[in-house]
N, C-alpha and C positions, 0 to 999 in steps of 0.2 A: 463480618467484613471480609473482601476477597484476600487470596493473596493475591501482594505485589508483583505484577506482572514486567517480567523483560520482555521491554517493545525493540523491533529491528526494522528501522526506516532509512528502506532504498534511499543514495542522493547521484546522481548524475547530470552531465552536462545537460542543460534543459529542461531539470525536473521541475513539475508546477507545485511550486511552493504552497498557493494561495490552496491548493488543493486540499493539504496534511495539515496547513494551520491550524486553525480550529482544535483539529483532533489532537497536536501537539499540545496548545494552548491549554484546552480542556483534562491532557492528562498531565500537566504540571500539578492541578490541584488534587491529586490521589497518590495515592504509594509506586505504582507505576514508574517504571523509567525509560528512557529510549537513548537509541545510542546510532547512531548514520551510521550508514555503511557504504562505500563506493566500490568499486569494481579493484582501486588501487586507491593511495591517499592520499592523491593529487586532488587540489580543491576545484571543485565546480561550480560552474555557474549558472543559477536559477532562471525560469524564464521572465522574470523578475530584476532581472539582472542584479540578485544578490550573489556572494562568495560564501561558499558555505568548505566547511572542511572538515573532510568525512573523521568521525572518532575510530575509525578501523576499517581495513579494505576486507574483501571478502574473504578470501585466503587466509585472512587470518581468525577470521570468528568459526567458533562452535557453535553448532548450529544447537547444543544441548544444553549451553547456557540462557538459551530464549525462548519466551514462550510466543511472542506473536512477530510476525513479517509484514510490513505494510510497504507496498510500492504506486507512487505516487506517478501520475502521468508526465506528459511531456512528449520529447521525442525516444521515445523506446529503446529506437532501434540501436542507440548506441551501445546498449549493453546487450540484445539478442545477441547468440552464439557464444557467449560469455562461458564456459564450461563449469566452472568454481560457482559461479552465479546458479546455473541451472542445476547445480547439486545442492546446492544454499537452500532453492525453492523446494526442490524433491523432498531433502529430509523434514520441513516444514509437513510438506504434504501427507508422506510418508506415516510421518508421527502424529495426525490427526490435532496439526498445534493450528493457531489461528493463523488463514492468509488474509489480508485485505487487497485491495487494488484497483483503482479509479482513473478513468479516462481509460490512457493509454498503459499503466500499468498493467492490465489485464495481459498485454501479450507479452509480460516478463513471465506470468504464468504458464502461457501457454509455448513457451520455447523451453519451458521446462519439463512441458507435456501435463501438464498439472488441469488443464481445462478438458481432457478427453475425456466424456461421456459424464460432463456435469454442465450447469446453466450457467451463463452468467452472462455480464452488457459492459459493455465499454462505450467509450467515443471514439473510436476506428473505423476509419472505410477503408473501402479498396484503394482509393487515392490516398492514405498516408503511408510511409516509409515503414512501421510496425507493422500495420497490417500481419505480412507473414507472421508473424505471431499469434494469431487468432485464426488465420483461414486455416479450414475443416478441422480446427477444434472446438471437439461439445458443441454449446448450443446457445447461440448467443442470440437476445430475447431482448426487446426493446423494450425496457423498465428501465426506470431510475437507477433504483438498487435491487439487487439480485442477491439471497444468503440460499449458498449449495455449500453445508457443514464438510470443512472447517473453511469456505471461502465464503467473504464478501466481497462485492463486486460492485462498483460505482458508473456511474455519467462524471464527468467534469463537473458538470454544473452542479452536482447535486452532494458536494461538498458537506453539507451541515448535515444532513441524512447519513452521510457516509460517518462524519462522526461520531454521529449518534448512534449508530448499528454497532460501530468495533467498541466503544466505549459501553455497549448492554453487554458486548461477548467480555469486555474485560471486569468489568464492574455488575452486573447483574442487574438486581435491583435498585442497586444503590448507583447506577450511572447518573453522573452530573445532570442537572438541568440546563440544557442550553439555548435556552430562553434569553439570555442575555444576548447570543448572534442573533438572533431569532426576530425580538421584538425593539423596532429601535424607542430610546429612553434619554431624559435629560443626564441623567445622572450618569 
């Protein structure tokens, strides 16, 4: 069996919730834990319009207590230039621990510097406000999902796949079946 992994999931104003469900859902039922994190621990709101309140702001985590970093899309740009933030992702990086990051996530990686001369895909164009977070970083590749060890890299839309990718890196073989989002059932 793996060991329990400490998960660290970005929350900021506008973060897409519906994006990390799943994956949150999916690692309730394993040894795994997660813990939010916002920029400060002022509570934000989802693009969902849920209230979520972050268990610790950046500044105050170790980044050597955690094994994996997952940032969930939205609008980005509020935390780009964040400096605490983009040392948060570094040592992530650095320590060859797990990043994950879907949609707009991707350009928290890359205001970290973290995407230069590796692949990955988002759901960013030139017309969104992240953007600068991705332009002329790496190489970004119109796939679903994208794994350039130690990042996973998502679409928006492709949510369940994204789960299912961080959930092989944290669990192996023995990653959930998630066949229950998957196929719809009476039961």
């Amino acid at each position: 069996m793996p060991r329990a992994q400490r998960v660290l999931l970005l929350v900021f104003d506008t973060f897409a919730e519906f994006e990390v469900s799943i994956l949150v859902t999916a690692l309730r039922g394993t040894a795994h834990s997660v813990t939010t994190v916002g920029v400060d621990r002022s509570p934000v709101t989802t693009t969902g319009r849920l209230t979520v309140l972050p268990d610790r702001a950046v500044p105050e985590v170790d980044p050597a207590d955690f094994d994996a970093l997952v940032a969930p899309g939205g609008d980005t740009s509020v935390v780009l230039g964040h400096e605490p933030l983009r040392r948060l992702v570094r040592h992530f990086a650095d320590t060859g621990k797990l990043i994950a990051a879907i949609c707009g996530g991707p350009a928290v990686l890359g205001d970290a510097g973290v995407l230069d001369d590796r692949r990955f895909t988002a759901s960013l164009t030139p017309t969104d406000r992240a953007w600068c977070g991705v332009e002329g970083r790496g190489s970004m590749v119109p796939e679903l999902v994208v794994v350039d060890d130690p990042l996973v890299t998502a679409t928006g839309s492709s949510y369940l796949a994204f789960a299912e990718e961080v959930l092989r890196r944290l669990e192996g073989a023995t990653a959930p079946d998630l066949a229950y989002f998957r196929v719809p059932s009476l039961a």
